[in-house]
Phi, psi and omega in degrees: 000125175227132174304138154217179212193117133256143190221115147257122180270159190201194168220336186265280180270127159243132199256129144248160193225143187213133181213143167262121154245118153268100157066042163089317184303125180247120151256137177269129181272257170242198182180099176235179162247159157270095189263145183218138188249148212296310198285017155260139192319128148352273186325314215275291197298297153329334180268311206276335163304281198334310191286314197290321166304321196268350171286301196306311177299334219262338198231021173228318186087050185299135155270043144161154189238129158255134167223160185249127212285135177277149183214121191236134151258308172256290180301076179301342178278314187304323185289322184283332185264359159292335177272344150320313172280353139282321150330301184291345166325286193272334176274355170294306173320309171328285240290279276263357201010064134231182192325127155226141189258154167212164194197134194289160175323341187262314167328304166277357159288322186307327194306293186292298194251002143100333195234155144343299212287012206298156183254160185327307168302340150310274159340307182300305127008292230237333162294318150335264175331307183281003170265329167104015166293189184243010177213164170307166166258163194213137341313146180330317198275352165295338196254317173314315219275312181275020178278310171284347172272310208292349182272330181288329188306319180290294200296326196272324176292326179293326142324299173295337144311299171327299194274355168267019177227018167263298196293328158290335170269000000 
């Protein structure tokens, strides 16, 4: 049985998703955001990840976190402090040393709805089914965040197959 912890990173939202799997079976455990208000100093909005993360890892315990990787076209200011906010992300997961996988929109689209294009409402969809709610999960960034456990959830068991079935040959 293993914990996972998914971060869709922001800076106003960071959406988690939190699921157990045993032996491929996913239950869903929980799922929220983290909020940081627009008027407050960069740094100040960085403290509140930071803390509001070591709280979320200190009371689920995870055995392993996927966060996802940015993907920007346009707002290059927007883009460097979400990507700021994804640092104190992975280095809070750091301290904590666990596992952390990370992975672009199309790697969890692939995981979760089997093609890339998928559109949110897909996703959402295909996170529904494999938990076994009876609704989307809501807020969007909440439902990305268990978009992203369910991707980490594939990749880190299939690994771990990988490597026991190396290790018998």
């Amino acid at each position: 049985m293993a914990i996972i912890l998914g971060i869709d990173p922001g800076l106003a939202t960071v959406g988690f998703g939190v699921i157990e799997s045993n032996k491929g079976k996913l239950k869903y455990l929980d799922c929220g955001v983290i909020k940081t208000a627009a008027n407050l100093e960069l740094p100040e909005r960085l403290n509140i990840i930071k803390y509001d993360m070591v709280k979320l890892i200190e009371s689920i315990k995870p055995d392993a976190i996927g966060v996802e990787e940015l993907f920007f076209a346009k707002n290059v200011t927007n883009a460097i402090k979400v990507a700021q906010a994804r640092g104190v992300i992975v280095q809070t997961a750091s301290d904590f040393k666990i596992p952390i996988y990370e992975f672009t929109p199309l790697q969890i689209k692939n995981n979760v709805a089997g093609h890339g294009t998928a559109d949110k409402w897909q996703i959402q969809e295909m996170v529904k089914r494999m938990l076994n709610l009876t609704r989307h999960p809501k807020p969007d960034d909440a439902a990305d965040g268990l978009a992203i456990a369910i991707c980490t959830e594939r990749v880190a068991s299939a690994s771990v197959s990988l490597k026991k079935t190396l290790q018998k040959h």
